[in-house]
Every structure is written in structure tokens, then in C-alpha cells.
C-alpha positions as CSV (number, residue, x, y, z in Angstrom):
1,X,-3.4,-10.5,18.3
2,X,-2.1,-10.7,14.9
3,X,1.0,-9.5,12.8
4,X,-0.3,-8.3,9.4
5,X,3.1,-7.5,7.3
6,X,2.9,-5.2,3.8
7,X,5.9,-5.9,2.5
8,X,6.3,-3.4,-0.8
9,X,9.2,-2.2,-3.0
10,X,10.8,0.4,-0.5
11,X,9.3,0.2,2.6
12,X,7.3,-2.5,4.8
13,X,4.6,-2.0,7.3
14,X,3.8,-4.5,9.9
15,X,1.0,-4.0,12.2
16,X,-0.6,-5.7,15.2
17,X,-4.5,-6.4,15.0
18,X,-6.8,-7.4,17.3
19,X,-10.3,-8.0,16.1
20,X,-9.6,-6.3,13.1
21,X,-8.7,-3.0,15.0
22,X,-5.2,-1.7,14.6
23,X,-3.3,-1.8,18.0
24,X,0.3,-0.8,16.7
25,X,2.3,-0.2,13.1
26,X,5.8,-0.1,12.6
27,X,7.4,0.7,9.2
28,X,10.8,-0.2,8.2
29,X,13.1,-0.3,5.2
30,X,11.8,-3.8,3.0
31,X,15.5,-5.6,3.8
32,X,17.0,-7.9,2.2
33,X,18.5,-10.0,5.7
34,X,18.6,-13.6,6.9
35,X,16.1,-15.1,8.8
36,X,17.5,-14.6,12.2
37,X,18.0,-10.6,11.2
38,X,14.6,-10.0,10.5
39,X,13.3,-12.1,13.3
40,X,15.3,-10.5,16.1
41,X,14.0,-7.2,14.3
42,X,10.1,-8.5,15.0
43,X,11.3,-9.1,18.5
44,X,12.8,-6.1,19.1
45,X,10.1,-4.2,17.1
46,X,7.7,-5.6,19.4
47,X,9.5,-5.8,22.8
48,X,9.9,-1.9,22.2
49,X,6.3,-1.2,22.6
50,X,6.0,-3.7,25.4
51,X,4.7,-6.9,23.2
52,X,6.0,-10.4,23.7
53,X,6.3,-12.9,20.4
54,X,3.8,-15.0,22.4
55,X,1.1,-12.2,22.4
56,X,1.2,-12.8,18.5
57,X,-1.2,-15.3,17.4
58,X,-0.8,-15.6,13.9
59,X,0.3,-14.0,11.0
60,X,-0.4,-13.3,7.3
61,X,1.8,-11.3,5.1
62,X,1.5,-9.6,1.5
63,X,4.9,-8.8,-0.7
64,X,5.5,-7.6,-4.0
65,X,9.2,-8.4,-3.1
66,X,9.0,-12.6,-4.2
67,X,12.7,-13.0,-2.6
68,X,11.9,-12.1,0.7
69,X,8.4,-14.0,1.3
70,X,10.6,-17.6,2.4
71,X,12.5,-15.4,4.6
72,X,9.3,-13.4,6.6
73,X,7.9,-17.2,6.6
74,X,10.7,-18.9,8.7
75,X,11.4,-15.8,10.9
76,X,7.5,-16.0,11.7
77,X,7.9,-19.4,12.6
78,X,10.8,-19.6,14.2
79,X,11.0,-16.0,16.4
80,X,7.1,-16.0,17.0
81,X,6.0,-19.7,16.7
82,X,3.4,-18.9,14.3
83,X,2.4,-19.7,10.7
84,X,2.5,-16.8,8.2
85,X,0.0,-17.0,5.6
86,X,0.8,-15.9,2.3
87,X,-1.8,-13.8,0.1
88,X,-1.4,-15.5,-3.3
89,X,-0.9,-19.1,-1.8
90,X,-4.5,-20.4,-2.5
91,X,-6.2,-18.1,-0.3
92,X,-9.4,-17.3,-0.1
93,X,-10.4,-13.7,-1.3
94,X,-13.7,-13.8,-1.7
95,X,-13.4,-11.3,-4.5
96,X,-13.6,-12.4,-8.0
97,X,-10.5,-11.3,-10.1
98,X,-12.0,-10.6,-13.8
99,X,-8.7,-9.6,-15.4
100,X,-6.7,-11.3,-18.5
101,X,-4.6,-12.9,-16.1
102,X,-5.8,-12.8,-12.5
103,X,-2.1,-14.4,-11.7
104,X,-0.3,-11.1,-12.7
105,X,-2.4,-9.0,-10.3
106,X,0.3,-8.0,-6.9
107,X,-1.1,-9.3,-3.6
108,X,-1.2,-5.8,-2.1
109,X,-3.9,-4.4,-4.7
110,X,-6.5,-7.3,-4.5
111,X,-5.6,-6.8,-0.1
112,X,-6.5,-3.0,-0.7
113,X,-9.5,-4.3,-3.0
114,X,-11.2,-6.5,-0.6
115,X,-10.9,-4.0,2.4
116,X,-11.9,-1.1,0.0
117,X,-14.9,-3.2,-0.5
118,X,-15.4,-3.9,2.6
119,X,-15.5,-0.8,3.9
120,X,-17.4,1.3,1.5
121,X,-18.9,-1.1,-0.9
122,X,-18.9,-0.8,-4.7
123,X,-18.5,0.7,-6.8
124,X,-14.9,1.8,-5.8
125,X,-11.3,2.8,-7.0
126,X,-8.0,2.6,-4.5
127,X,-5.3,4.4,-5.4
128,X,-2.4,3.4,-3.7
129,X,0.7,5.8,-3.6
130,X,3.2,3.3,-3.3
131,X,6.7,2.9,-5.1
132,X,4.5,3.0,-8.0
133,X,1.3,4.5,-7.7
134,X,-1.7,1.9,-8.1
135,X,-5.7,2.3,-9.7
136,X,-7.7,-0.5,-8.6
137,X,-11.4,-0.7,-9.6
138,X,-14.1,-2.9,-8.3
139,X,-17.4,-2.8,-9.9
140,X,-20.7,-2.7,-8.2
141,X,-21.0,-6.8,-7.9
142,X,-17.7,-6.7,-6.0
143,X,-15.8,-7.5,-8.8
144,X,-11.9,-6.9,-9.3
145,X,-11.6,-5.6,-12.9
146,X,-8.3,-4.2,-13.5
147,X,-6.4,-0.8,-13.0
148,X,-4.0,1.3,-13.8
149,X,-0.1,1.4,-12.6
150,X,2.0,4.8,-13.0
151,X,5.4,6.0,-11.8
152,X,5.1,7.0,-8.1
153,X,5.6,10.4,-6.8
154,X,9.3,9.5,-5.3
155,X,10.3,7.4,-8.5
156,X,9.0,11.3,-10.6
157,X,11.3,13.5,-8.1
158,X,14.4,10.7,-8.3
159,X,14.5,11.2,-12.2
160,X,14.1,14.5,-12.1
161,X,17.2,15.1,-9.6
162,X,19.2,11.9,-11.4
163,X,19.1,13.0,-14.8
164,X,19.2,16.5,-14.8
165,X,22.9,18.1,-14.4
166,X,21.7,21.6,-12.6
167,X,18.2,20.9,-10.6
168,X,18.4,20.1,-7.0
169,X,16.8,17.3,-5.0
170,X,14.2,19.2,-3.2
171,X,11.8,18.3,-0.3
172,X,8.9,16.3,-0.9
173,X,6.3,19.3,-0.3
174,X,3.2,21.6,-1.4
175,X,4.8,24.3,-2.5
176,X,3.6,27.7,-1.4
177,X,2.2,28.4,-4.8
178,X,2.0,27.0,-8.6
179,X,4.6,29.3,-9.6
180,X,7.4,29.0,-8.5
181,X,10.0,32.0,-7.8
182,X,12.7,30.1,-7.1
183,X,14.1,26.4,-8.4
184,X,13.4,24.7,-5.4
185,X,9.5,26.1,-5.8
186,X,9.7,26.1,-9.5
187,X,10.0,21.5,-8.9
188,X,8.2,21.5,-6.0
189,X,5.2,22.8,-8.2
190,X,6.1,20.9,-11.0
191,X,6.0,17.5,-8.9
192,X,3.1,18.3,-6.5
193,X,0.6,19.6,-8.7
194,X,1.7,17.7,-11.9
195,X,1.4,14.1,-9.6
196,X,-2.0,15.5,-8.6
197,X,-3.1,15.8,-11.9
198,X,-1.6,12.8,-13.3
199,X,-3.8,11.1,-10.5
200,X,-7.2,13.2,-11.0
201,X,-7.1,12.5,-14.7
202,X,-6.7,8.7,-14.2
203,X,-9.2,8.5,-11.2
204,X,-12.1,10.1,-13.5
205,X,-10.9,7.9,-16.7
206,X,-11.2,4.7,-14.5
207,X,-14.6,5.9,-13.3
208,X,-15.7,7.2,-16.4
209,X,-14.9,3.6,-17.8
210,X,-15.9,1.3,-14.6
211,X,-18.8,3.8,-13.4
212,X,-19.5,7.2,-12.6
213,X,-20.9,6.8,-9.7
214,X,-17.8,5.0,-7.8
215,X,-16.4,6.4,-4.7
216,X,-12.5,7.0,-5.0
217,X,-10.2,6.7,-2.2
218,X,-6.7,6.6,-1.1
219,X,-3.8,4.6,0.4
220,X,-0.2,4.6,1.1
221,X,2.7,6.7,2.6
222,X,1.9,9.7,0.3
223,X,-1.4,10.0,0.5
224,X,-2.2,12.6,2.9
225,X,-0.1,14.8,1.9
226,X,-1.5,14.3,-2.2
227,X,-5.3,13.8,-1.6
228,X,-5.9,17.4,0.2
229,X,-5.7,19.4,-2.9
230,X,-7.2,16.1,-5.3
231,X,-10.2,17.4,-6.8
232,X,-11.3,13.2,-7.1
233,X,-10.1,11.5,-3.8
234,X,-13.0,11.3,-1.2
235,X,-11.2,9.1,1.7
236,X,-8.1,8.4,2.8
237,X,-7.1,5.0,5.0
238,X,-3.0,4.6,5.3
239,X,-3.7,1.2,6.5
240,X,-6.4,0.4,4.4
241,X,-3.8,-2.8,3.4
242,X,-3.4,-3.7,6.9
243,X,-7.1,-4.4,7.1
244,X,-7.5,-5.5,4.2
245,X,-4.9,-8.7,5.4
246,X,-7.0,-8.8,8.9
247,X,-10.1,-9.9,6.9
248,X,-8.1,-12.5,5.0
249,X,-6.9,-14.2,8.2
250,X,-10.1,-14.2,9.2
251,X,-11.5,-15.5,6.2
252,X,-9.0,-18.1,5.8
253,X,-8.2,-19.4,9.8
């Protein structure tokens, strides 16, 4: 097997992959701890669901979080004996990157591209509810053209609660209607259905612009709870970033 690790702004999700086939996840707060704290926590993490550090064979990680990538790289190498590969180190993609500046594009959205293509082909968009909330497009060569990046839904509700004196921080939740009768209804409308159209609108711009026939799809901790009432997403995969590091290992061990 091998330990695929996501790590993004808020959270990061590790899983264990065997041919490509997802045989655990875990998810746990992105820390900012010492080697030896996060590789007693990959021990643990895995001696919990009855996994030994020697069932892991290798490793390759994504982060959006530079000051923690030396950190996941010793604790791999020192609690598991493995090598982590890092996405962004001269790794093969596969994927052409026809942006301004390839170099500015995060590891996690060219991962989400090249398993988006992967599965589904292209012409394709991923939107990734993340911290922020991600619009990935690949046109129908396979090409990585660009995106979009918005607030996410979390970062919305925070500001609403932060900088308001009198509203509430209220559940993240589909609220039983669009009008609200109470406060609590009254944001959970605002933020629900507002983030969905935020999204919609975006998802057909990109596809108006990239092509109108491209399939749009979702990822990330948000995005079965958001896609069910999206009048654009088609499919959701949580994980779609987990395989999307499973066929860089493969690609480059």
C-alpha cells in the first residue's frame, strides 16, 4: 500500500491506496507540529485501524501549506521508512499546464486535474470546495488551462458571524426554505443558496469560455452537501485528490 497525504489550508486528508483503490482515509486538522508529533500521529492513525508503518510502501504528498512539506518528508522517512514524493518537485504530470505561469498553479488542483481527466476525460471542470473554493478546466486535448479561485463556503459564513455585531454563527446547513422566518434561516438561506449560485454562475462562465460541452464535477469536504441542489455539478468524488496522487506515484515510481 501507499500513504497519499492532501495537505490543504484547514484540514489534511491522508489515505491508504492499494492499486489505486482507496483502502482507508483519515482527516485531521493541517498542524503545524515537529517531526516526531506528526509521525507518532501516522503511527497511531494507522495502528488504530490495525495497519503497521511497514504495510506502507511509499508515499507522495500534496500541500498548499509550503511550511509543513520538510516536516511530512522527515516524519515519512523516519516513522514509516519511506520516501515521500512531493507534487511540484519535478514530477511527472503528464498534463500540460497552459497557464501565464504554470509555477503559480497549487499542487492540489493540477492532482484534481489529472485524476479528473483520468476518470472522465475532457473536456472537464473540478470544483474543489476547499478553504477556498477552486475552478479548474481542462480542455478536450487534456490540457490544464486555468480557473477560477473564490472565497470558500466556511471563509463566507466566518465573515458573516466576525463582522457583523447582531447575527449569530449558525450551522452549516440547507435551510428548510429560501426564506427564512427566523435569523438563523434567514443566513442559512443567504449562505446556502447564495454559495450555490456563486458556483453555478462560475461553472457555466468557465464552460461557456473553455467549452460547452464539458462535464462539471465536484470535490472536497463541502461538496455533498452543495452539489444536490447545483443546477451545473454532474459528479461528485471527495477523494478525487487522493487518486489523483495514486496515479502520480504510479507515474513517477
Amino acid at each position: 500500500m501507499i500513504l497519499v497525504i492532501d495537505i490543504g489550508n484547514t484540514n489534511t486528508v491522508l489515505g491508504l491506496m492499494r492499486d489505486q483503490e482507496i483502502v482507508q482515509t483519515f482527516r485531521i486538522s493541517t498542524i503545524q507540529g515537529t517531526t516526531d508529533e506528526l509521525g507518532v500521529l501516522l503511527v497511531q492513525l494507522l495502528a488504530h485501524h490495525g495497519y503497521e508503518a511497514a504495510d506502507v510502501q511509499g508515499a507522495i504528498c500534496s500541500s498548499v501549506v509550503p511550511s509543513v512539506v520538510y516536516t511530512v518528508e522527515k516524519a515519512c522517512r523516519r516513522y514509516l521508512q519511506v520516501e515521500c514524493l512531493m507534487v511540484g518537485r519535478r514530477l511527472k504530470t503528464g498534463m500540460k499546464v497552459r497557464t501565464d505561469n504554470p509555477r503559480e498553479v497549487g499542487a492540489d488542483r493540477i492532482v484534481n486535474a489529472v485524476a479528473a481527466l483520468s476518470r472522465w476525460g475532457g473536456p472537464i471542470i473540478v470544483v474543489d470546495f476547499g478553504t477556498a473554493t477552486t475552478f479548474d478546466c481542462i480542455n478536450a486535448r487534456g490540457e490544464y488551462v486555468g480557473g477560477a479561485i473564490a472565497p470558500g463556503f466556511r471563509i463566507s459564513e466566518e465573515a458573516l458571524f466576525s463582522k457583523t455585531a447582531q447575527l449569530p454563527r449558525v450551522e452549516v446547513a440547507r435551510p428548510p426554505s429560501p426564506i427564512g422566518t427566523n435569523t438563523t434561516h434567514a443566513m442559512q438561506s443567504g449562505l446556502f443558496y447564495g454559495y450555490i449560485g456563486l458556483v453555478d454562475s462560475l461553472a457555466r462562465r468557465c464552460r461557456e469560455a473553455l467549452d460547452p460541452t464539458a462535464k462539471v464535477v465536484a470535490t472536497g469536504g463541502m461538496a455533498n452537501l452543495l452539489s444536490e441542489d447545483s443546477d451545473v455539478i454532474e459528479a461528485v468524488d471527495i477523494f478525487l485528490t487522493l487518486r489523483g496522487l495514486a496515479i502520480l506515484f504510479d507515474r513517477n515510481s
